[in-house]
C-alpha positions as a printed Julia matrix, in Angstrom:
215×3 Matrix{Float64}:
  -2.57  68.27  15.26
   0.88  68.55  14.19
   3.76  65.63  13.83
   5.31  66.41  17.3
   1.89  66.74  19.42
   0.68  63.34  17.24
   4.19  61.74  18.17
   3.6   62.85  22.17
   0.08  61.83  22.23
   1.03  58.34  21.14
   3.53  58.18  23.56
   1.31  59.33  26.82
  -1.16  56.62  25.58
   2.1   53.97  25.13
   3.13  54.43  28.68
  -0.33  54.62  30.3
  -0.75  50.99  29.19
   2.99  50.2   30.53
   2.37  51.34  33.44
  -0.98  49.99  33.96
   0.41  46.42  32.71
   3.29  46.63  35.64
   1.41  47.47  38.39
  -1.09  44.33  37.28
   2.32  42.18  37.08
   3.26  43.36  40.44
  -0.34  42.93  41.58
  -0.07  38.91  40.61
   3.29  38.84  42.13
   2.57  40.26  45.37
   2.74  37.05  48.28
  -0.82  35.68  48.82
  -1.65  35.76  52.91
  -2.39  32.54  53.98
  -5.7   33.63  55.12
  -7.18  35.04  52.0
 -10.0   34.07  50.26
  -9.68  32.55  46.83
 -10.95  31.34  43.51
  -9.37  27.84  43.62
  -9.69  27.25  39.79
  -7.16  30.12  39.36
  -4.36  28.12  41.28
  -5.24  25.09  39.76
  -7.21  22.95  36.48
  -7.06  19.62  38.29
 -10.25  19.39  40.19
 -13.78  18.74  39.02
 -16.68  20.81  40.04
 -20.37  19.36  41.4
 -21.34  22.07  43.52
 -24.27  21.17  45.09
 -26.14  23.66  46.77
 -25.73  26.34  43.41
 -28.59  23.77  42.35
 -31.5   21.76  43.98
 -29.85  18.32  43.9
 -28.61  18.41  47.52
 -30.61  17.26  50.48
 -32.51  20.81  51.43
 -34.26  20.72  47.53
 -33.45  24.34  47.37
 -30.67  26.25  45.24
 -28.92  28.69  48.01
 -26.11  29.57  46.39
 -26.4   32.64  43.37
 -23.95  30.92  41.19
 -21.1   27.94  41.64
 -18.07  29.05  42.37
 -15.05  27.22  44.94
 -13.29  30.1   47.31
 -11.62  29.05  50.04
  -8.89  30.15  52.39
  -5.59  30.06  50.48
  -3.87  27.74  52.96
  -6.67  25.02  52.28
  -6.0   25.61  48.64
  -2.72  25.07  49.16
  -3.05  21.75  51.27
  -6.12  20.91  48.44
  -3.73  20.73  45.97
  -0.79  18.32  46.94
  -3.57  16.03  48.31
  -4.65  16.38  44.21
  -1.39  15.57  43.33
  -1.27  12.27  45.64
  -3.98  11.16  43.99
  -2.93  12.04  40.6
  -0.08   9.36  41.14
  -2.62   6.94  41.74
  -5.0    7.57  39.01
  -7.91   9.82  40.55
  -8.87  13.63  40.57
 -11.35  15.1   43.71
 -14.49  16.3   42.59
 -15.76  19.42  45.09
 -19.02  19.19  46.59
 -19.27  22.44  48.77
 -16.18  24.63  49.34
 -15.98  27.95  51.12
 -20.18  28.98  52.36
 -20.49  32.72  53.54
 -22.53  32.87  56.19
 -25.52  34.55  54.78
 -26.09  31.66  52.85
 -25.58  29.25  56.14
 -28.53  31.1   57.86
 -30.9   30.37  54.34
 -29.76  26.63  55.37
 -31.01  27.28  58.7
 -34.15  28.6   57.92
 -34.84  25.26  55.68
 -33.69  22.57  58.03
 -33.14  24.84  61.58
 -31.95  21.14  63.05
 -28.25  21.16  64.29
 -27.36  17.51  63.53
 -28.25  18.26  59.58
 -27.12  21.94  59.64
 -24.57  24.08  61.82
 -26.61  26.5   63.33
 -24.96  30.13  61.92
 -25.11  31.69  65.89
 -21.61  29.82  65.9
 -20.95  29.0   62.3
 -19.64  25.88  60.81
 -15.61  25.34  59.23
 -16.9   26.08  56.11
 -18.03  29.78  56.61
 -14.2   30.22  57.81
 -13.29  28.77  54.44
 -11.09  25.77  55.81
 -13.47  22.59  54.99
 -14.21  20.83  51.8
 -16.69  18.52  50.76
 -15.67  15.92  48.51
 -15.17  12.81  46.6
 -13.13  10.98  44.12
 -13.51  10.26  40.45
 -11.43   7.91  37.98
  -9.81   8.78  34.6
 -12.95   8.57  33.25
 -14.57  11.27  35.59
 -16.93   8.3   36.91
 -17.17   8.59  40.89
 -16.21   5.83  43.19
 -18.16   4.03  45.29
 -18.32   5.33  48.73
 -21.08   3.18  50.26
 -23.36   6.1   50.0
 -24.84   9.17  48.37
 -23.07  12.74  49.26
 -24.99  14.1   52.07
 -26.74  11.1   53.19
 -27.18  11.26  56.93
 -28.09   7.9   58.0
 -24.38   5.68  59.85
 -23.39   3.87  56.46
 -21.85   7.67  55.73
 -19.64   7.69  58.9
 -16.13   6.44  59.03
 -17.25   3.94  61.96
 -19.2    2.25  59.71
 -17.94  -1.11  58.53
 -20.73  -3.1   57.09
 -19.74  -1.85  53.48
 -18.09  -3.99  50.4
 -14.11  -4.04  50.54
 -13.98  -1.98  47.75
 -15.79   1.16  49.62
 -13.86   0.73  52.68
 -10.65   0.62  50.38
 -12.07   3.9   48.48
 -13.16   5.26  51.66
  -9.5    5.06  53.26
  -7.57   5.81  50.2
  -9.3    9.45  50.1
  -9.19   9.39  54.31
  -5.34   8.58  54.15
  -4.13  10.82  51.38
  -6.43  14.46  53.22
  -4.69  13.45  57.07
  -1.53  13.32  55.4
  -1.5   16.79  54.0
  -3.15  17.69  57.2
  -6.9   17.93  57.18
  -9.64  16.27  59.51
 -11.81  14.09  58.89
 -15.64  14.19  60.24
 -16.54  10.95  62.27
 -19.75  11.06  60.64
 -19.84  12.29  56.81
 -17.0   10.34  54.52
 -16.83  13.44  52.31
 -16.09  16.37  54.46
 -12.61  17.24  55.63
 -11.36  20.61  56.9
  -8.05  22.46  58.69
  -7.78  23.03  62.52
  -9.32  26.35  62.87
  -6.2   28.8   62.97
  -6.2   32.53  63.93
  -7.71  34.58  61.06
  -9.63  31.57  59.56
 -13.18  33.64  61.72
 -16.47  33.03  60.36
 -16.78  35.2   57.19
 -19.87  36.09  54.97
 -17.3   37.34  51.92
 -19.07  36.56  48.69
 -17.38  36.6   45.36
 -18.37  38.29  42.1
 -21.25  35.74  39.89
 -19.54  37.5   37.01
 -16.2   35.28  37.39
């Protein structure tokens, strides 16, 4: 190889890679739709993780997802986060108990516990197979969990929001975290404390997307 085919192969390789870098810059830069599905630890550090059903520790004793991993819709990302950075102000992160579920693994939940008050039955799908409801709680600065009267999936009335036989300090807990999600705009569910979701919008449609166990 002479000096001026060494100097030109160099070259081809040197903008290859400056090419290749801009159009992953423009990628990144590119306007997320509102209704895409994302990796919410890639927009922000600030939560804590427990997802449930990637293990056995969850009321159906059975591990349905294949790895643990938050997506959800980017608009509930969005709203996720400045109800995060509330809380921040006063002291307290939200741990993640189920986030996005694709409806494959809604119908393994079915096939467990086929009972509609325990499980939405996937023939019409539940808010979290459109990717716009959370499960969650809150923890302190020491990542301890407060006290919300009961365990996360417990399906007995202490866990609904009617209940009121509970210590001052639950019901305070229980409306600080109740407070802070309506204000940014999510729902609460009469009957589970820990689950909150969007109003269904166009394009949030029951979806079995399911991300890569190699992120």
């Amino acid at each position: 190889m002479n000096i001026k085919s060494f100097y030109f192969f160099w070259f081809s390789i040197l903008m290859s890679l400056t090419l290749q870098a801009q159009s992953t810059e423009k990628s990144q830069n590119q306007p997320v739709h509102d209704t895409t599905f994302v990796n919410l630890t890639e927009y922000s550090s600030a939560f804590i993780l427990d997802l449930r059903y990637a293990t056995e520790n969850n009321f159906l004793k059975a591990k349905v997802y294949d790895c643990a991993s938050c997506y959800l819709r980017f608009k509930t990302v969005k709203k996720l986060i400045e109800a995060q950075d509330l809380l921040k102000e006063k002291g307290y992160k939200i741990k993640l108990f189920d986030c996005y579920r694709p409806l494959d693994v809604q119908k393994k939940m079915w096939q467990i516990v086929p009972n509609p008050i325990y499980v939405a039955d996937p023939a019409k799908g539940s808010i979290h197979n459109r990717g716009g409801a959370v499960d969650i709680t809150l923890v302190d600065v020491n990542g301890q969990e407060l006290d919300m009267g009961t365990e996360f999936d417990y399906f007995g009335s202490e866990a609904s929001h009617d209940y009121l036989k509970l210590k001052p300090e639950v019901l305070k807990n229980r409306e600080m975290l109740r407070n802070v999600m309506v204000q940014v705009g999510f729902k609460m569910f009469q009957s589970e404390w820990w689950h909150y979701n969007l109003p269904v919008e166009p394009g949030f449609s029951v979806a079995n997307f399911k991300w890569d166990c190699k992120d």
